[in-house]
VEXGUTOR-914781 format. One line per 8 residues: number of its first residue (from 1); their letters; for each residue x, y, z negated of N, C-alpha, C, O, CB. Coordinates in steps of 0.05 Angstrom, whole numbers, plus 5000, padded with zeros to 4 digits. Atoms other than C-alpha are relative to their C-alpha. Glycine has a CB too. Layout:
BEGIN
NUM> A> X:Y:Z:X:Y:Z:X:Y:Z:X:Y:Z:X:Y:Z ~ ...
end
This chain:
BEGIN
1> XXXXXXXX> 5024:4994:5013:4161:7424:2073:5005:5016:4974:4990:5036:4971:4984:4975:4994 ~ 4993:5000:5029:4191:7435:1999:5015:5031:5006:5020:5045:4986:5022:4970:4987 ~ 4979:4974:4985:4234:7500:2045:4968:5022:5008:4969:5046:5009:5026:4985:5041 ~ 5021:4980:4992:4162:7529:2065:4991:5015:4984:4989:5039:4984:4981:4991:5010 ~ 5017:4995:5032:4129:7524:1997:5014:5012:4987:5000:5027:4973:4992:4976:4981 ~ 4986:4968:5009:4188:7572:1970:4997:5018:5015:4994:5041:5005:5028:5003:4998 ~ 5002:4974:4980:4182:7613:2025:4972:5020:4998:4970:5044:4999:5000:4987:5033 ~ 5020:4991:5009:4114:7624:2010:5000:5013:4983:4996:5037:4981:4987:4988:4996
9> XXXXXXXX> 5006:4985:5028:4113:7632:1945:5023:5031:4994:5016:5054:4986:5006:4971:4970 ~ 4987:4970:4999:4175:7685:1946:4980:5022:5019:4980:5045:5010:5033:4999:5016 ~ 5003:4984:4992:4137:7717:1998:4967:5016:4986:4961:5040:4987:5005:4991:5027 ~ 5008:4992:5025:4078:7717:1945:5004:5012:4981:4986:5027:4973:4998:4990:4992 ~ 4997:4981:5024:4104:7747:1890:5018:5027:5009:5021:5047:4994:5017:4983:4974 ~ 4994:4973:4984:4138:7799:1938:4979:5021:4996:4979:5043:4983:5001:4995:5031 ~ 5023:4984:4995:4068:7820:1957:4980:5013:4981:4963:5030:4983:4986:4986:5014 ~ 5019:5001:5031:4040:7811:1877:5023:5034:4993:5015:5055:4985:5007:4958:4969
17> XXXXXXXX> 4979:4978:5015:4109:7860:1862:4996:5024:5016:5001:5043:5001:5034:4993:5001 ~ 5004:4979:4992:4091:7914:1915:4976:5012:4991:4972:5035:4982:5004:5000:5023 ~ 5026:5000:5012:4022:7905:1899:5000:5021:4975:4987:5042:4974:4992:4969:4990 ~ 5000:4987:5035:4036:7931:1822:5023:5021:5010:5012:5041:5020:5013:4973:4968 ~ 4976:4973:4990:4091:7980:1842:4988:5028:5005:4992:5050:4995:5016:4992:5032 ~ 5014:4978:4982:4043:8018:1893:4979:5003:4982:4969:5025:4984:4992:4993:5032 ~ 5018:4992:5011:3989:8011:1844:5011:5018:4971:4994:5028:4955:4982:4975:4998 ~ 4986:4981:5025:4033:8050:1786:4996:5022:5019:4976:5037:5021:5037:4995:4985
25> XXXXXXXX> 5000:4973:4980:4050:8099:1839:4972:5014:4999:4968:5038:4995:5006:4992:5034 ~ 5029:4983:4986:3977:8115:1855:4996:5005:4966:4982:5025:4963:4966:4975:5024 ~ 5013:4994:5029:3967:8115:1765:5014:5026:4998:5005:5044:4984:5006:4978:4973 ~ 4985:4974:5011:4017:8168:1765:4999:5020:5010:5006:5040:4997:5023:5000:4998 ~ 5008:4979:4978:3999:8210:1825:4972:5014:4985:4968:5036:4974:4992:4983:5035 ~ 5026:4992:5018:3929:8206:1796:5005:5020:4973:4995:5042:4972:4986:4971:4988 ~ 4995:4992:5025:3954:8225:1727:5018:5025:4999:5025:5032:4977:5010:4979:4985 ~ 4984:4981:4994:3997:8284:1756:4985:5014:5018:4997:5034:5024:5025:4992:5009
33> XXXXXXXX> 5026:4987:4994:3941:8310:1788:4985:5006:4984:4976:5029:4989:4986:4990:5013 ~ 5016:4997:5026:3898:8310:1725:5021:5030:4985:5014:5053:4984:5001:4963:4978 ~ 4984:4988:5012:3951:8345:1691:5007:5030:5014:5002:5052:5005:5022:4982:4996 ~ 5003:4971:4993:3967:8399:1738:4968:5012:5010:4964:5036:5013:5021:5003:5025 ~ 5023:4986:5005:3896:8409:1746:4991:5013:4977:4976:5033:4979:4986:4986:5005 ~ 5012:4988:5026:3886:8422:1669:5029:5019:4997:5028:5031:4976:4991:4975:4971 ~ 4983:4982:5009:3948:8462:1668:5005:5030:5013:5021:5048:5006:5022:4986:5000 ~ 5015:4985:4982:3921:8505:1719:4994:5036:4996:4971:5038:4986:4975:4984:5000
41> XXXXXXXX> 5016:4976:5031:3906:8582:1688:5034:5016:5001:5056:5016:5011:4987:4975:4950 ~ 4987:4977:5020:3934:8633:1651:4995:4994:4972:4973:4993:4962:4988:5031:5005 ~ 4990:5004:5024:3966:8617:1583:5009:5017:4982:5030:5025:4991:5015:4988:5000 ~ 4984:4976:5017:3987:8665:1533:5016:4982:4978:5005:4962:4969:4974:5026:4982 ~ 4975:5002:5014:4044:8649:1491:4993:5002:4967:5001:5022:4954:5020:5024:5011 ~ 5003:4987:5031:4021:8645:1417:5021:4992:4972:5014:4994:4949:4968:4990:4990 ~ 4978:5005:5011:4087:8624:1384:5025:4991:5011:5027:4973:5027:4995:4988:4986 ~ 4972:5008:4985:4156:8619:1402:5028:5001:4983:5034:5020:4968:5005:5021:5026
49> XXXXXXXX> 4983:5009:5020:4219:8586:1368:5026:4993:5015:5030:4972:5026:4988:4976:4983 ~ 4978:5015:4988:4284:8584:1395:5025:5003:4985:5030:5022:4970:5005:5008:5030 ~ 4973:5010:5022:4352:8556:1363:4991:4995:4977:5008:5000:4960:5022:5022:4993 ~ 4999:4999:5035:4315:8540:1294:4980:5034:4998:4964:5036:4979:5045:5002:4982 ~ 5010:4971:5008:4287:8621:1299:4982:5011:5010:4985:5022:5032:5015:5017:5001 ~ 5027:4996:4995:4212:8637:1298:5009:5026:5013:5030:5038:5007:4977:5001:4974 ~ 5003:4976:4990:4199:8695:1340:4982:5019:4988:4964:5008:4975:4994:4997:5023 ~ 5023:4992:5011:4156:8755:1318:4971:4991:5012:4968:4993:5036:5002:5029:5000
57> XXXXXXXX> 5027:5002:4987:4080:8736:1328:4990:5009:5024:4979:4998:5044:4986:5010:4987 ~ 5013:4986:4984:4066:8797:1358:5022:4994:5032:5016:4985:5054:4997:5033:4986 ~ 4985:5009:4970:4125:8791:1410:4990:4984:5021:4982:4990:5043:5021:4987:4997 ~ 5008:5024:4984:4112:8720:1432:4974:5005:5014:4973:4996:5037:4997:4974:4981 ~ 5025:4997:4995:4035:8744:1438:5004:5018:5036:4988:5014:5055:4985:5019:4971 ~ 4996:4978:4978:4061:8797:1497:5009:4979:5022:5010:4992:5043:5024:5027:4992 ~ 4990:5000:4980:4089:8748:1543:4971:4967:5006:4961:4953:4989:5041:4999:4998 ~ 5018:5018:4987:4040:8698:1588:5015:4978:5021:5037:4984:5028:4979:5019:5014
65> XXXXXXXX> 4996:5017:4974:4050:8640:1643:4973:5007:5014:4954:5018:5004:5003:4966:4994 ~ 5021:5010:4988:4005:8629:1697:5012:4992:5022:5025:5003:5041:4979:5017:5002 ~ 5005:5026:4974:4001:8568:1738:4986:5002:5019:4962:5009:5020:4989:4977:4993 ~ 5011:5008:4977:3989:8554:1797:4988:4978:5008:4996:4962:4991:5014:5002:5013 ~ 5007:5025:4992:3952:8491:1832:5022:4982:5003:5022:4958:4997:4985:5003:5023 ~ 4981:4999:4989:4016:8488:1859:5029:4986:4993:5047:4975:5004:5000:5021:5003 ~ 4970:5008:5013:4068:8473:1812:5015:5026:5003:5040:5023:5003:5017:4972:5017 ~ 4977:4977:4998:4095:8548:1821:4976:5008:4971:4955:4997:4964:5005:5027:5039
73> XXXXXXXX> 4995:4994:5026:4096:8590:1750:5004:5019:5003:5024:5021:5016:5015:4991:4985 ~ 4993:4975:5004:4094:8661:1741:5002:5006:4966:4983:5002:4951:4979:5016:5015 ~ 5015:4992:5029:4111:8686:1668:5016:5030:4997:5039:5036:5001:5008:4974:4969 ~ 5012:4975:5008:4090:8757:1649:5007:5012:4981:4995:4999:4964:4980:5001:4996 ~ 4994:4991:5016:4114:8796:1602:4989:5036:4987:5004:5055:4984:5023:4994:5007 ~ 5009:4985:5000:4062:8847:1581:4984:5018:5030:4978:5041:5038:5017:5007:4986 ~ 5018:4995:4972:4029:8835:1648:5016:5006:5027:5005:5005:5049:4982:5027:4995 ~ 4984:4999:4980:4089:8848:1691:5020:4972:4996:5030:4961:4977:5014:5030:4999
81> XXXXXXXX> 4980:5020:4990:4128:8794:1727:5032:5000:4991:5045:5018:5003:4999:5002:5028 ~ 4974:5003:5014:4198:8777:1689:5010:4979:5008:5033:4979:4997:4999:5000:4974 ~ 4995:5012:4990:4209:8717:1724:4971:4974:5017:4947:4978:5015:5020:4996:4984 ~ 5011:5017:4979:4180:8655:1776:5007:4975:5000:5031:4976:4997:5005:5009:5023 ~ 4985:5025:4990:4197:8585:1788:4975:4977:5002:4951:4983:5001:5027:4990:4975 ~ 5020:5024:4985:4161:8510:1808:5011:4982:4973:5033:4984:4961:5008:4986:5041 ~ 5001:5017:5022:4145:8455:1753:4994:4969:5014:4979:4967:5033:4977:5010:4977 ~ 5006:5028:4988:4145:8376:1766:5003:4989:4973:5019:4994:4956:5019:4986:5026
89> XXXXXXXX> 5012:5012:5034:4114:8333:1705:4994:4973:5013:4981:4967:5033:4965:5020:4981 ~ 5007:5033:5006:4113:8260:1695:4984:4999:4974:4992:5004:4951:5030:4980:4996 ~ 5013:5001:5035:4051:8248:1644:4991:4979:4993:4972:4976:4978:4977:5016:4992 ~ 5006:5021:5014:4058:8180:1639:5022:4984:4980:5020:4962:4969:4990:4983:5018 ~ 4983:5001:5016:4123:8186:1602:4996:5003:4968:4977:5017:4963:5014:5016:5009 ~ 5008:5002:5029:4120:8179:1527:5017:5020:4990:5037:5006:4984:5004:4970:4985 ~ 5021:4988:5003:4126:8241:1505:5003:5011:5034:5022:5011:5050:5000:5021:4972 ~ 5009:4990:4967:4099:8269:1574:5020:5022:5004:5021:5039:4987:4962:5014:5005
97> XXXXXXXX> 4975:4991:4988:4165:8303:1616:4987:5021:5020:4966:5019:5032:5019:4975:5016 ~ 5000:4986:4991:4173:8364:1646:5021:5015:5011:5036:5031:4998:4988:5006:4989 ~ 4970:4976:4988:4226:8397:1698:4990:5028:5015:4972:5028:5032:5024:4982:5031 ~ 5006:4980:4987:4223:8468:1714:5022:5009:5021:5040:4994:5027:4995:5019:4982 ~ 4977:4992:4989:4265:8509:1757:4995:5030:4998:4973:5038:4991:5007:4987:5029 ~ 5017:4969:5002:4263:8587:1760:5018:5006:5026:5042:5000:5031:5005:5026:4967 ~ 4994:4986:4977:4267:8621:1825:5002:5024:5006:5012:5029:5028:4990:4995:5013 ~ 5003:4972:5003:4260:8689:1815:5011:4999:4970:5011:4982:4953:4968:5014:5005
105> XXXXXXXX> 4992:4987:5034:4290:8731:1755:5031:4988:4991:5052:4981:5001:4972:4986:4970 ~ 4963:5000:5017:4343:8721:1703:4990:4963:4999:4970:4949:5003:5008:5026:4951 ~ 4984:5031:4994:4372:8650:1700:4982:4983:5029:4967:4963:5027:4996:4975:4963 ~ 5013:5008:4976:4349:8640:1778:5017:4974:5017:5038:4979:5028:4998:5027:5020 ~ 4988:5023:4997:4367:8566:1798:5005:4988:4980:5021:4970:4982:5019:5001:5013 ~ 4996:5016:5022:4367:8542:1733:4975:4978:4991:4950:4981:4991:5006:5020:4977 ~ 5025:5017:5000:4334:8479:1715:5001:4986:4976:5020:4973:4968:4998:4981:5024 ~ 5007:5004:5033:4304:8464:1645:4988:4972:5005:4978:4968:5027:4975:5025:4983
113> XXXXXXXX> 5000:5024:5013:4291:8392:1617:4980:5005:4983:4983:5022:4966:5024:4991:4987 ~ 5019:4998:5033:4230:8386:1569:4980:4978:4999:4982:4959:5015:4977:5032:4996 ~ 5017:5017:5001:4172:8350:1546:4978:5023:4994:4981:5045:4985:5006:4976:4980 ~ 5023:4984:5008:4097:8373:1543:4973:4986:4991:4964:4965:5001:4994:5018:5022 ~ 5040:5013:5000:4019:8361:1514:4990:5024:5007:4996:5048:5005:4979:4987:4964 ~ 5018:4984:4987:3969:8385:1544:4965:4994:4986:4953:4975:4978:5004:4992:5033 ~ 5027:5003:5005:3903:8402:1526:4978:5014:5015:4982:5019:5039:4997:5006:4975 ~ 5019:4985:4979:3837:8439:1551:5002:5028:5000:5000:5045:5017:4972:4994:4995
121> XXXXXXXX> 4996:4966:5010:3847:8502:1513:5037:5014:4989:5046:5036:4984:4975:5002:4966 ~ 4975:4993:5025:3920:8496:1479:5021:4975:5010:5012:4953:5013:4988:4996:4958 ~ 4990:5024:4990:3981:8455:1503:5024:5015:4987:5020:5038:4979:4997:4989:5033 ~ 4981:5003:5012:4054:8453:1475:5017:4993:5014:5013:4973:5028:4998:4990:4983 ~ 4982:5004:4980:4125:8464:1509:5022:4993:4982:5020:5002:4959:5004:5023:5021 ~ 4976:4996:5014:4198:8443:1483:5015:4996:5016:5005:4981:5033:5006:4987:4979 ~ 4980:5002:4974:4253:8442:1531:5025:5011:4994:5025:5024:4972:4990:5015:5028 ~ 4969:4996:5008:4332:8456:1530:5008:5022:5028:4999:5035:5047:5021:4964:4998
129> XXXXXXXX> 4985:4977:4995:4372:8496:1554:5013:4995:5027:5026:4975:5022:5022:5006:4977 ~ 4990:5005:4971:4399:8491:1634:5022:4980:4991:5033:4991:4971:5012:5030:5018 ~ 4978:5015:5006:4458:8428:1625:4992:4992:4977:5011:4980:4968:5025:5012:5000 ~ 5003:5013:5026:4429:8406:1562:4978:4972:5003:4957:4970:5015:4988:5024:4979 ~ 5028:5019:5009:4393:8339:1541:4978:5000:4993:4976:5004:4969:5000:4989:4986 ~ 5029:4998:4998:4319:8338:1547:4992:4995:4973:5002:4977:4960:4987:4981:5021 ~ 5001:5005:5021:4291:8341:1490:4976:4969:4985:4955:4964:4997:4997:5027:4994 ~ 5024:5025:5006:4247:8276:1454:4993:5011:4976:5005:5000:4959:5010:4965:4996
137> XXXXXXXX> 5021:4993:5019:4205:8311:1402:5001:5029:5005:5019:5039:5019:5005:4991:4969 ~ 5011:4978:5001:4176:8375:1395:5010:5021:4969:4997:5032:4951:4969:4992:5003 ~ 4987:4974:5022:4223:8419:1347:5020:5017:4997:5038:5006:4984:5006:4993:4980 ~ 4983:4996:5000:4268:8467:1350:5012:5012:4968:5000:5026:4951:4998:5011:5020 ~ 5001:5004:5018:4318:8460:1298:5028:5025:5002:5036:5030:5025:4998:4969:4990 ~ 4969:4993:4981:4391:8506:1297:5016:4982:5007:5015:4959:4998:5019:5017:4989 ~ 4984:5009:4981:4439:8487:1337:4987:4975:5013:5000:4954:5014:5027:4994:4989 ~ 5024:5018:4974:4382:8446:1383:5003:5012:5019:5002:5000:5041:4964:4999:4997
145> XXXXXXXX> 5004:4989:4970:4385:8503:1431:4970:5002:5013:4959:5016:5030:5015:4981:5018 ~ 5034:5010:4992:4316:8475:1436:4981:5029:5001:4985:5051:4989:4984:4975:4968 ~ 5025:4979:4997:4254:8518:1455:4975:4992:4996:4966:4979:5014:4996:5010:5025 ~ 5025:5012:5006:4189:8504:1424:4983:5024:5002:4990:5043:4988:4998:4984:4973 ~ 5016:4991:4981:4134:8538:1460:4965:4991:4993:4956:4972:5007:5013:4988:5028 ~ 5033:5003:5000:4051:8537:1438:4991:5024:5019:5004:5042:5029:4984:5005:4965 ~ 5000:4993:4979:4010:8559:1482:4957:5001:4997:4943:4982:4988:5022:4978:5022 ~ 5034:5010:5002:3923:8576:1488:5001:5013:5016:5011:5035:5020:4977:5004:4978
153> XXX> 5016:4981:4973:3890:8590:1550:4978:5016:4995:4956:5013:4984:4986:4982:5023 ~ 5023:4984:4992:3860:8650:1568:4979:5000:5012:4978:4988:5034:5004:5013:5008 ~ 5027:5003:4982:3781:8662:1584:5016:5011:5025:5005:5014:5046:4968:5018:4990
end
């Protein structure tokens, strides 16, 4: 009897532990859906900082992304294609994670590490360098390597 009543109950808190498991899964699916839905568009580039070193205004202003539904990424550089690649985002990570890859263009097969916010109009990228540690805050400092990336969607 005393052999059943464990049996049970392990097979209880089995069913409580898949239970909560599969129900994260479905918070994060949900929440990775949200996210590439609002990330969705054409972005223009309104500052850009890499190693510690602001870029000119106007420069950064010339080059665009645009997302796909998809998770594929085109970014533009005065309206022509300069490279391509597919994005996968976890946004229930603290700060919210981001892996790219680029498939087209210069550094093709390379796969960047970052973190991102997102907003409705304006969202914020920082990410490292192909082989480098992902970054946990939003700054690039020198010798970070780091890439810090603003960002406002276009009408």
């Amino acid at each position: 009897m005393r052999t059943t009543f464990c049996g049970f109950w392990i097979v209880g808190a089995l069913l409580v532990a898949i239970t909560a498991i599969a129900s994260a899964d479905d918070a994060k699916d949900e929440a990775i859906k949200k996210d590439r839905k609002l990330i969705e568009g054409t972005w223009r580039i309104v500052t850009l900082e890499v190693n510690g070193n602001k870029s000119n205004d106007e420069d950064a202003k010339k080059l665009s992304v645009v997302n796909g539904p998809d998770g594929v990424w085109n970014l533009l550089s005065e309206g022509k294609e300069v490279a391509k690649g597919t994005n996968s985002f976890d946004p229930t990570k603290k700060p919210k994670t981001i892996d790219f890859t680029i498939t087209e263009g210069g550094g093709k097969g390379s796969v960047h590490l970052g973190i991102y916010e997102l907003g409705e109009k304006s969202r914020k990228l920082c990410f490292a360098p192909p082989g480098k540690d992902r970054p946990s805050e939003f700054t690039s400092t020198p010798g970070s390597e780091h890439i810090l990336v603003t960002f406002e969607r276009e009408k």
